[in-house]
TORTITI-265876 format. One line per 3 residues: number of its first residue (from 1); for each residue x, y, z of N, C-alpha, C, O. Coordinates in Angstrom, 1 decimal, decimal comma, m for minus. Layout:
BEGIN
NUM> X Y Z X Y Z X Y Z X Y Z  ...
//
This chain:
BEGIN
1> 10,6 19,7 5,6 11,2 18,8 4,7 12,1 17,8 5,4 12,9 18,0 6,3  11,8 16,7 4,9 13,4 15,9 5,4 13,8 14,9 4,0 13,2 14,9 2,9  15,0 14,2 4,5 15,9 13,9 3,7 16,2 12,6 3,7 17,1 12,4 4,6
4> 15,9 11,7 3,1 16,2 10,2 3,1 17,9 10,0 1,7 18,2 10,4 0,6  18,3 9,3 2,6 19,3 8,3 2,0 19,1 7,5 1,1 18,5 6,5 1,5  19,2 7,5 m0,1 18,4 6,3 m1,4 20,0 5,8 m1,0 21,0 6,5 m0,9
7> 19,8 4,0 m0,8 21,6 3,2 m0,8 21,6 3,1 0,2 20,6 3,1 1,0  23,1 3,0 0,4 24,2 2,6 2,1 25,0 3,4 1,6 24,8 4,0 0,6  26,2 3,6 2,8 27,4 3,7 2,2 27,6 5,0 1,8 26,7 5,9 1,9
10> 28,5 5,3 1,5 29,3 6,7 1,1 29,3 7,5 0,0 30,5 7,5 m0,3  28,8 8,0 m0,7 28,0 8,4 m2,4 26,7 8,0 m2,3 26,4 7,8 m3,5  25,7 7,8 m1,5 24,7 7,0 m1,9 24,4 8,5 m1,8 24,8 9,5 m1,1
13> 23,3 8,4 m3,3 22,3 9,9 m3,3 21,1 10,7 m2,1 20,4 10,0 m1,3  21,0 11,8 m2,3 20,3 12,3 m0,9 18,7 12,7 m1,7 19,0 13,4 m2,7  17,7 12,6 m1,6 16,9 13,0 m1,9 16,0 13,4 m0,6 15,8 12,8 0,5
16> 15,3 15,1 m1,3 14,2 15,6 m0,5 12,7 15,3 m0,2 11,9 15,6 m1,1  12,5 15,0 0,5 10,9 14,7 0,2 10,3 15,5 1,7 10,8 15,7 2,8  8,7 15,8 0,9 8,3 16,6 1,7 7,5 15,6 3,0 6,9 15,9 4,0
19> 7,9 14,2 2,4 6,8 13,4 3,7 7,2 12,1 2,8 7,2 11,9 1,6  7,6 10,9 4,4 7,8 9,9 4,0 6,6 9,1 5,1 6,0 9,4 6,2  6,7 8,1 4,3 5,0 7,2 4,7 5,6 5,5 5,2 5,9 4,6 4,3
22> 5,7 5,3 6,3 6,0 4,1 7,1 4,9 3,3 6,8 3,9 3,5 7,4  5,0 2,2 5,9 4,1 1,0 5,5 3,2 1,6 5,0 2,7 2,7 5,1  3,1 m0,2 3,8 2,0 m0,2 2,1 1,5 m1,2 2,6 1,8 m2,3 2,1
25> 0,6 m1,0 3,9 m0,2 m1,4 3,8 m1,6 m0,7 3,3 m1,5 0,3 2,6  m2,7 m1,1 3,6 m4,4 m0,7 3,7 m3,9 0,9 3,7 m3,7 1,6 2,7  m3,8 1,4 4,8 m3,6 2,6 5,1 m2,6 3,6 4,9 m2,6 4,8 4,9
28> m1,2 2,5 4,5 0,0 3,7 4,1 m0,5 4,2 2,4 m0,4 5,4 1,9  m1,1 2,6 1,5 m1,1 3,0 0,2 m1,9 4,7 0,2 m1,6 5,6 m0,6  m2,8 4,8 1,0 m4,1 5,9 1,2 m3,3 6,8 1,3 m3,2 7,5 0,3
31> m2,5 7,0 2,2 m1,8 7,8 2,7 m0,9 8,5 1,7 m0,8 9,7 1,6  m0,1 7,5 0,9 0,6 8,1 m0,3 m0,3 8,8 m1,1 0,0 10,0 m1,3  m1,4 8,1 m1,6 m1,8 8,7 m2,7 m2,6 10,0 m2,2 m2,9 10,8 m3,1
34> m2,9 10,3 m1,0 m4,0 11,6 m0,4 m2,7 12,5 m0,8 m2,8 13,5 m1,6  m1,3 12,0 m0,2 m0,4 13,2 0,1 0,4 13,4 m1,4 0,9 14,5 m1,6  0,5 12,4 m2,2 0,7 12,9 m4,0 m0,4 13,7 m4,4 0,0 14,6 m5,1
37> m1,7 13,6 m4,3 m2,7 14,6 m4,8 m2,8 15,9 m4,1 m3,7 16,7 m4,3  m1,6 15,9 m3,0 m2,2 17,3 m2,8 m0,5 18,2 m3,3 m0,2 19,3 m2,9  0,1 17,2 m4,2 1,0 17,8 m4,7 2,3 17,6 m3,9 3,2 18,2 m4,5
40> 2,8 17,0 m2,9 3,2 16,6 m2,7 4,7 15,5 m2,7 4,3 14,4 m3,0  5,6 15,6 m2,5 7,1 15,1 m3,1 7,0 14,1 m1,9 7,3 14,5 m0,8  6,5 12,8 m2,0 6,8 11,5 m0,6 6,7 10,1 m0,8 5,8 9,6 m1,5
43> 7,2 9,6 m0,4 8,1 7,7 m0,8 7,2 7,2 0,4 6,5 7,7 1,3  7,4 5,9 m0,1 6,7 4,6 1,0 7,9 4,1 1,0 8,8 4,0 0,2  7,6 3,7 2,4 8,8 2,7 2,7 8,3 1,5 4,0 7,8 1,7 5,0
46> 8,7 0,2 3,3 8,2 m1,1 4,1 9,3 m1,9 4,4 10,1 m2,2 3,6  9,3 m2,2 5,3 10,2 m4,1 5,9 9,7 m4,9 4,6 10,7 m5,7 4,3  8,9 m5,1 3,9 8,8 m6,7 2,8 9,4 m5,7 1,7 10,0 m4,6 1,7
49> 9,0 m6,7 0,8 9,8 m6,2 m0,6 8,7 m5,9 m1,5 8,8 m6,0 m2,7  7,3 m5,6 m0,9 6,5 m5,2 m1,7 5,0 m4,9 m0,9 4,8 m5,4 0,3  4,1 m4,0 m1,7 2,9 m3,7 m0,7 2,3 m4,2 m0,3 2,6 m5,3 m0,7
52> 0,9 m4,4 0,8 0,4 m5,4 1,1 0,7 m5,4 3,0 m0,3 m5,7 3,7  1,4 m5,2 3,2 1,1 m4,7 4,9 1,2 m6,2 5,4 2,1 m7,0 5,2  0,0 m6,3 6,2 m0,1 m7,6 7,0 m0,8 m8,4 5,7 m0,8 m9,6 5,7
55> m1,2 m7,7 4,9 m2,0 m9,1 4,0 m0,4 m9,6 2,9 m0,4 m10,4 2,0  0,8 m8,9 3,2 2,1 m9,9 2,5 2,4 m11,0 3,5 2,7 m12,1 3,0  2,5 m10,9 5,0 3,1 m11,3 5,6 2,5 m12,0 6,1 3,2 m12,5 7,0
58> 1,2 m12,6 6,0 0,2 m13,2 6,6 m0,2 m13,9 5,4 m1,0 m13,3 4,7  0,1 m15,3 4,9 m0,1 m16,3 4,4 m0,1 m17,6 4,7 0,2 m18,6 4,0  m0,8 m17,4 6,0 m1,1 m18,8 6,5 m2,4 m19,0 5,7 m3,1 m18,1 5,3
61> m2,6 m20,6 5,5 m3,2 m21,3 5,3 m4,7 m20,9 5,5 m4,9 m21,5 6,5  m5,9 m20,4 5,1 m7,5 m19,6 5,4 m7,0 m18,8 6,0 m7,4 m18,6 7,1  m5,9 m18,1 5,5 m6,5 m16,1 6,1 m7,5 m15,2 5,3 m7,5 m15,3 4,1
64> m8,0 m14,6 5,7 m8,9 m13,7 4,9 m9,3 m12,8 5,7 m9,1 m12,7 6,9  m9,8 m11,8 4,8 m10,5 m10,7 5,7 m11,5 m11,3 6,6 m11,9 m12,5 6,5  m11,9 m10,3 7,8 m12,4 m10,8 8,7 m13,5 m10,1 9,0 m14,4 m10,3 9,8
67> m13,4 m8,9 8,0 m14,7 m7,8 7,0 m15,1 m8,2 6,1 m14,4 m8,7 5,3  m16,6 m8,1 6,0 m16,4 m8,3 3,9 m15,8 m7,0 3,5 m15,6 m6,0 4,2  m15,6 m7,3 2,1 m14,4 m7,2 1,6 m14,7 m5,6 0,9 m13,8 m4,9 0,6
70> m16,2 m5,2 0,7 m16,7 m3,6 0,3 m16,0 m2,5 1,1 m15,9 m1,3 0,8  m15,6 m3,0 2,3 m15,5 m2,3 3,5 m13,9 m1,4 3,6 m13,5 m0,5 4,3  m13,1 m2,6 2,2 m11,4 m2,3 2,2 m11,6 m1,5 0,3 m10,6 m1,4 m0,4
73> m12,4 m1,4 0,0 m12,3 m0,8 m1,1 m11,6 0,7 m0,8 m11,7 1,3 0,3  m10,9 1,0 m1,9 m10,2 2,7 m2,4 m11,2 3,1 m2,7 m11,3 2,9 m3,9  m12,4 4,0 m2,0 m13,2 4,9 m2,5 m13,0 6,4 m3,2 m13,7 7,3 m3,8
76> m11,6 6,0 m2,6 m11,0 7,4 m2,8 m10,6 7,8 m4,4 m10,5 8,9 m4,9  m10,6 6,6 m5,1 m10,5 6,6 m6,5 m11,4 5,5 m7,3 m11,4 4,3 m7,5  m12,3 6,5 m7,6 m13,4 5,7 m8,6 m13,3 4,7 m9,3 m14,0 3,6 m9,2
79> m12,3 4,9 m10,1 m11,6 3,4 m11,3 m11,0 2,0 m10,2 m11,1 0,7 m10,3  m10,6 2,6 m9,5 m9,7 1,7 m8,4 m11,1 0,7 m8,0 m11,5 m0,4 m8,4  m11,6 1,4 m7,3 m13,3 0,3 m6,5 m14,3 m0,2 m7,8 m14,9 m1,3 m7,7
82> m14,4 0,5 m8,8 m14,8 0,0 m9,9 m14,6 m0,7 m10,8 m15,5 m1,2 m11,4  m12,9 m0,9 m11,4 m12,3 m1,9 m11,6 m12,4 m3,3 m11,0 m12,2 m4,1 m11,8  m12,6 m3,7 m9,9 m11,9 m4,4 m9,4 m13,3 m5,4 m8,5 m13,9 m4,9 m7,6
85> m13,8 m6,7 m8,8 m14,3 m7,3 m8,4 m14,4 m8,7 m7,4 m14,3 m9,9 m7,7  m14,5 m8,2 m6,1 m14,2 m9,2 m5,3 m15,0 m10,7 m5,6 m16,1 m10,8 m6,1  m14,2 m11,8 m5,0 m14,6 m13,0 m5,7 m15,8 m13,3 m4,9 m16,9 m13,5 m5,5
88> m15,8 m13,4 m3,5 m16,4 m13,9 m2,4 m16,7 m12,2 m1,2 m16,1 m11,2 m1,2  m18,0 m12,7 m0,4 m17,7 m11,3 0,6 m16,4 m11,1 1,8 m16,0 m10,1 2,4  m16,1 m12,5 1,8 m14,5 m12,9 2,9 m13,5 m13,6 2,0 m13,2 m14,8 2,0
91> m12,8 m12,6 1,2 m12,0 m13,1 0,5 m10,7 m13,4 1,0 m10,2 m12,5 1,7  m10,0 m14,6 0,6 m8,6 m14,7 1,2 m7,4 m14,2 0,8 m7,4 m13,7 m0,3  m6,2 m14,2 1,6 m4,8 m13,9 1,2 m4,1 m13,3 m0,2 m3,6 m12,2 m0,6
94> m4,3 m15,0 m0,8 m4,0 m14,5 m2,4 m4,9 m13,4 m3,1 m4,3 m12,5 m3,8  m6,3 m13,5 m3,0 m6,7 m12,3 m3,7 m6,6 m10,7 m2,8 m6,4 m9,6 m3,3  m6,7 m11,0 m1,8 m6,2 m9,9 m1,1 m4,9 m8,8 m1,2 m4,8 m7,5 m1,1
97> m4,2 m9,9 m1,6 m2,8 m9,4 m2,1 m2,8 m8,9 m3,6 m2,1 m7,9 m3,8  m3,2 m9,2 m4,2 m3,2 m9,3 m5,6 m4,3 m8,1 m6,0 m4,2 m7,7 m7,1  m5,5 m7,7 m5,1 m6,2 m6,1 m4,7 m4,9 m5,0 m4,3 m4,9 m3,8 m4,7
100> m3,9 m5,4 m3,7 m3,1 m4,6 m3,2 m2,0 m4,1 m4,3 m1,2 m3,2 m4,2  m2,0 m4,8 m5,1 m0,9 m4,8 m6,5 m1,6 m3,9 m7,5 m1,2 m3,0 m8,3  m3,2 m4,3 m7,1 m4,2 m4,0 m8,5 m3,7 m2,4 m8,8 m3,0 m1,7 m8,1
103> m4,4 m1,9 m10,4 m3,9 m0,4 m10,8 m2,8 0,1 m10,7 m2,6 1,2 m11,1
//
């Protein structure tokens, strides 16, 4: 088990978790959700102020995958890859990001 700090400072509350997950990106989101289905008590925690990994922080001008885009689907959840229809097979930034918000 370990123990993160929710706050700063002196009163800030202590909560236990059985596993914490360093970046939402591609692979931390996976990572949360494998380790909540197996019942599991664990937080994400990122440098930005929201998920998205390198595809937040990476908004230059034609970024895009550099895969097509079947290849970054959540197989791991049916509704998630099924929901969700990519525009192009090299899709860019904005929709990239906005896959990463999706569900």
């Amino acid at each position: 088990m370990t123990e993160a700090q929710a706050g700063a400072g002196a009163g800030a509350a202590v909560i236990t978790l059985d596993a914490a997950v360093i970046g939402a990106g591609v692979a931390g989101l996976y990572q949360l959700h494998q380790l909540r289905k197996l019942g599991l008590n664990v937080k994400g925690f990122d440098a930005a102020s929201n998920v998205g990994g390198t595809w937040y922080w990476n908004r230059y001008p034609g970024a895009k995958f550099d895969s097509e885009s079947y290849i970054y689907q959540y197989l791991f959840d049916e509704a998630l890859y099924k929901d969700w229809s990519w525009s192009s097979r090299f899709p860019g930034q904005p929709e990239i990001e906005r896959w990463m918000n999706f569900g």
